[in-house]
C-alpha positions in Angstrom: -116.3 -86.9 34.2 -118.8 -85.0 31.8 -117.8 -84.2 28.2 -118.6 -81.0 26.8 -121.2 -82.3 24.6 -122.8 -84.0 27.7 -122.8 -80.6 29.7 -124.4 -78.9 26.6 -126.8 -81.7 25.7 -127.9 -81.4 29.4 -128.3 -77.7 29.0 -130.6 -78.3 26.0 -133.0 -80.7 27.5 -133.3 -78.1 30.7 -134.3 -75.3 28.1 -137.1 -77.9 26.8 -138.3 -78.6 29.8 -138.9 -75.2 30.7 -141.6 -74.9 28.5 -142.9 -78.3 27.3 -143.3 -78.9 31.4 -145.5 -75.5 31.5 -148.1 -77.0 28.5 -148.1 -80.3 30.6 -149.4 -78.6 33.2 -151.6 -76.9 31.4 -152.6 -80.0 29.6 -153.6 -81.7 32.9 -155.1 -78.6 34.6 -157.5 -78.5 31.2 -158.3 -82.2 31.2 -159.5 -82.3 34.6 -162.0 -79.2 34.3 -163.4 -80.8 31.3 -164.0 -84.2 33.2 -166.1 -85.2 35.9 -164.4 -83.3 38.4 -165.0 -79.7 36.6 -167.7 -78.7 33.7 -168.7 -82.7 33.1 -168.2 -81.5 28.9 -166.2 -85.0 28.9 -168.5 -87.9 29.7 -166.5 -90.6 30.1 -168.5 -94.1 29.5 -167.8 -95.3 32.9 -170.3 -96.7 35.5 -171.1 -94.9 38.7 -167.6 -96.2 40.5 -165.5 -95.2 37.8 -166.8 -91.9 37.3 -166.0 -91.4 41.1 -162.5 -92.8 40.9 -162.5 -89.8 37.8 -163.1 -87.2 40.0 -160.8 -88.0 42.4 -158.1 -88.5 40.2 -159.0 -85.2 38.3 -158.5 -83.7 41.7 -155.1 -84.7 42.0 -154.1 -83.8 38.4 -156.0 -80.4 38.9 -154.3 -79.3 42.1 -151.1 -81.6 42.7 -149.5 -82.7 39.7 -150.4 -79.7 36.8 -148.3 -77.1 40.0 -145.7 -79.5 39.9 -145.3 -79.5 36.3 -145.1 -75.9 36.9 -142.6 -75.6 39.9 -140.4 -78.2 38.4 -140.6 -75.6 35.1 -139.6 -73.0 37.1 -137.1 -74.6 38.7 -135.8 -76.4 35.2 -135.2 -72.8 34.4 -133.1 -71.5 37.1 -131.0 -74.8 36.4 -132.0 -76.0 39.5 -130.7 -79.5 39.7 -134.6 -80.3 41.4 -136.3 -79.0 38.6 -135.9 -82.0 36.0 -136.3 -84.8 38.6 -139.5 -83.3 40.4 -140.6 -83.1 36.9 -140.9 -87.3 36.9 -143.8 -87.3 38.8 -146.3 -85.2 36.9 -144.9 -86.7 33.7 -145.2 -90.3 34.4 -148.3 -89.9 36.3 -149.7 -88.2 33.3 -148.4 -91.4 31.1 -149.5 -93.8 33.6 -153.3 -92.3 33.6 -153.8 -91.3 29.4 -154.2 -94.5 28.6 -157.1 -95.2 31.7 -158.8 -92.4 30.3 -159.0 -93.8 26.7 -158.6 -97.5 26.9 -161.0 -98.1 30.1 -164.2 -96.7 29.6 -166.6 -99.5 28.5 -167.2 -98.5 25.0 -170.3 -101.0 24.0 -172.6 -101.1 27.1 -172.3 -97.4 28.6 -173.0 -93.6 27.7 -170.6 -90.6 26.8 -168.5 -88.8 24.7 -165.4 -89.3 25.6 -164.1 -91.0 22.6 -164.5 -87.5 21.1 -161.3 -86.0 23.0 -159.5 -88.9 22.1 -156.9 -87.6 19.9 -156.3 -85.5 22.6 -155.5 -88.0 25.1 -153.2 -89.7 22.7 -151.5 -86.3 22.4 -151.1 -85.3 26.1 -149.9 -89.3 26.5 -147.0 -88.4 24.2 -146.1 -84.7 25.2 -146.1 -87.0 29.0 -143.5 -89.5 27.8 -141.5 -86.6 26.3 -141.4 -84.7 28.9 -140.1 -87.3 31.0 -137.8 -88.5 28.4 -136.4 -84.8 27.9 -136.7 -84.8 32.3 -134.1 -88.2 32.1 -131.7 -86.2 29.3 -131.6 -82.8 31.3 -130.0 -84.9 34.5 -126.6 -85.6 35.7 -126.4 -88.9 37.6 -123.4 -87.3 39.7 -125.9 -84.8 40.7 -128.2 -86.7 42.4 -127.5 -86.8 46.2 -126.6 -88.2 48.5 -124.3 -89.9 45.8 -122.3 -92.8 47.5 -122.7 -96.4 47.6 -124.0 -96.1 50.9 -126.9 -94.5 49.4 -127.4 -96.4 46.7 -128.0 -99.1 48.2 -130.3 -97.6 50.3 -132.6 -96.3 47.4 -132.2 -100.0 45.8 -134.3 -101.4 48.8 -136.7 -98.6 48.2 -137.2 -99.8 44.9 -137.8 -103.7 46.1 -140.1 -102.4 48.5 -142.3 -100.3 45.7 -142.0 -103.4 43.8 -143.3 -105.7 46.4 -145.9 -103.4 47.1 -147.3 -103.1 43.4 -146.7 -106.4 43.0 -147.4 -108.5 45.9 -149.7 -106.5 47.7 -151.6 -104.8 45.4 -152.2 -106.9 42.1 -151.1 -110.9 42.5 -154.2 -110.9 45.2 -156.3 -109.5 42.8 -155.5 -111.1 39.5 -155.5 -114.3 41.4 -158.9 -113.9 43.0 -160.6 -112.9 39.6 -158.6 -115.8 37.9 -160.3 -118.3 40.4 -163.8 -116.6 40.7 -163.9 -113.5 38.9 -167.2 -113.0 40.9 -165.2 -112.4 43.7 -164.1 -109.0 42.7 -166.5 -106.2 43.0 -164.1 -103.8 41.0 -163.4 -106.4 38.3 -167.3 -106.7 37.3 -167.8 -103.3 37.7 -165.0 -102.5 35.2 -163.2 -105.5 33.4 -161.3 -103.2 31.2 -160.0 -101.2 33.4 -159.1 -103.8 36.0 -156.7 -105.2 33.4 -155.4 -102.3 31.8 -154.2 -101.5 35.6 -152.9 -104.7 36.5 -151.1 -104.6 33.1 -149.7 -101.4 33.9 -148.5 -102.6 37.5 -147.1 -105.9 36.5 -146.1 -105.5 33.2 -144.0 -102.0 33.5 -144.1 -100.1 37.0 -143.2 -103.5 39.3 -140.5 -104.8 36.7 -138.9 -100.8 36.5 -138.7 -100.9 40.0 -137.1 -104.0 40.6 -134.7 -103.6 37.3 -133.8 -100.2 38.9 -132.7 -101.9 42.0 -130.4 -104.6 40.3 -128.8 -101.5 38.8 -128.3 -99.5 42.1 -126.8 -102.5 43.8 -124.8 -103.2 40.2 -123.6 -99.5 40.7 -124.7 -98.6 37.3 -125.0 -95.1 36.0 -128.5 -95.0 34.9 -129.9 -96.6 38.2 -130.0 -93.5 39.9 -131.7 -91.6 37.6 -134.1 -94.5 37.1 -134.9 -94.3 41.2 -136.2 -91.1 40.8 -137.8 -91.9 37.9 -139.9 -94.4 40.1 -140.0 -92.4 43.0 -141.1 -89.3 41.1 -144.4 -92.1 39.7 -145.1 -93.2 43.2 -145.2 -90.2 44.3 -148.8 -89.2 43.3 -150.3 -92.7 42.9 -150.8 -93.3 46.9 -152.5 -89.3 46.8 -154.4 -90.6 43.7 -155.6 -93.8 45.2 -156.8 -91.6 48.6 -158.3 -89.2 46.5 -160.7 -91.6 44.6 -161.4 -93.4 47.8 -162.7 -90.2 49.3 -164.4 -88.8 46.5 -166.3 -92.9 46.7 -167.2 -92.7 50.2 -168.9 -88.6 49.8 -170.6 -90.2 46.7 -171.9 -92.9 49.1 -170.5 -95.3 45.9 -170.9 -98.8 47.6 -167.5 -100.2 46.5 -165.7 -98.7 49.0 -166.1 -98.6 52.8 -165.0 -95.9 55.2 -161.8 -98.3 56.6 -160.6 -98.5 53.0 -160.7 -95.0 53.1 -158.8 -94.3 56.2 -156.0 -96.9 55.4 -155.6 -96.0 52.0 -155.5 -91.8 52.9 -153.1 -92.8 56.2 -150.8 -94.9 53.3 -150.6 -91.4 50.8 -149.5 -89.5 53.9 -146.8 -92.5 54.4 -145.8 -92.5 50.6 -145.9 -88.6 50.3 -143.9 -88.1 53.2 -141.0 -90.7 52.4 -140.8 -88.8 48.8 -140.3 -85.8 50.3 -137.7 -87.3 52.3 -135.8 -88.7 49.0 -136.0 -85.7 47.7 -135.4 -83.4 50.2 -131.2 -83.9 49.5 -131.6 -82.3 46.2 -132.3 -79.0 47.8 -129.5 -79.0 50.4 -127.0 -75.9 49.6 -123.8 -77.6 48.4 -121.2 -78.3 51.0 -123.8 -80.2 53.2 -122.6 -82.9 54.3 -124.0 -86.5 52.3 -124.6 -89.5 53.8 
């Protein structure tokens, strides 16, 4: 049972979020017009691959995560007990991509500017983890349905399975092939930097949350739910940002990518994007509903 101080603290947060999730989407919305995808002002020092990749993750951040940061505003101020969860995704897709934006481009060999918006990438970074962080302090475990044990569990296989997927299907493969012949790896030479600021990212953070977020589930601790949607709310967007830069490779006629990559990477955002709106779809139900 909630304290007082819990219900208020809770309260706080959800009047933080109203706004600081409005500039986030604002933030986003503004850094993808300036990019590749809008007015080109920022010239990232990426080759011809990466700047493709750009625009379609711009795309995504333009016209799927900067309304969601919006909508989950909105709904943060009705005290809608959606509003601080939806707001995950944009958040921590916004924390997961700053540092791709800074930290990739290749600095020494390639042209741009984009070192000169820098400070401002650091800055939407931060307002990203704090909006997430204020996101995990405006919610109420107990609020999160279904909320039985039954479920629970349920979400704890969901989180081995994004784990596995991150982890085993995506990166290992990768990492291995470059460790053994880094030749082999078409995105790897195109990009070193990048490569393994991703695979970093994957292995080092996203695939241990996940799993960590499923011994908690299945340990019946408090945070573990919250944590789910946490992950949930991240892989959310990543499938629809993979597709996206896929698509925007293949009209570019970038030869890193083929039109089968392509279709099995667009049919697996539909996949994704559909099972998200499936976990989330109990935390509009009116209450009363039955939970399962």
């Amino acid at each position: 049972m909630q304290t007082l101080s819990e219900t208020s603290a809770r309260a706080d947060a959800s009047k933080v979020l109203e706004r600081s999730g409005v500039v986030l989407g604002i933030a986003l919305a503004v850094n993808s017009v300036l990019g590749p995808f809008g007015f080109e002002l920022i010239d990232y020092r990426y080759g011809e691959s990466m700047i493709n990749q750009a625009i379609g993750l711009d795309a995504v951040a333009l016209f799927v995560a900067a309304p969601l940061a919006v909508v989950a505003s909105g709904l943060a101020h009705r005290g809608h007990t959606a509003g601080p969860v939806l707001m995950f995704a944009p958040a921590l897709f916004a924390a997961y991509m700053m540092p791709q934006y800074l930290i990739g481009p290749d600095y020494a060999n390639l042209p741009g500017n984009n070192e000169d918006v820098a400070l401002g990438h650091i800055a939407l970074f931060v307002l990203a983890v704090f909006v997430a962080v204020t996101a995990w302090r405006a919610i109420d475990p107990a609020d999160l349905r279904p909320n039985t044990t039954t479920s629970d569990r349920r979400r704890g296989w969901v989180m081995v399975g994004v784990a596995v997927f991150i982890g085993v299907g995506r990166q290992l493969p990768a990492v291995a092939g470059v460790v053994d012949d880094p030749t082999s790896n078409d995105a790897y030479l195109d990009n070193p930097t990048a490569f393994w600021l991703v695979a970093f990212l994957d292995l080092g953070v996203i695939a241990p949350a996940a799993f960590a977020t499923a011994v908690g589930l299945r340990a019946g601790a408090r945070w573990a739910r919250t944590a789910a949607y946490a992950v949930i709310g991240w892989f959310s967007l990543v499938p629809v940002s993979v597709a996206a830069m896929n698509v925007a490779m293949l009209v570019n006629d970038d030869p890193l990518v083929t039109t089968a990559d392509t279709i099995v990477f667009t049919a697996a955002a539909a996949v994704f994007t559909i099972g998200a709106v499936w976990l989330y779809r109990p935390l509009f139900r009116r209450s009363g509903v039955p939970e399962s």
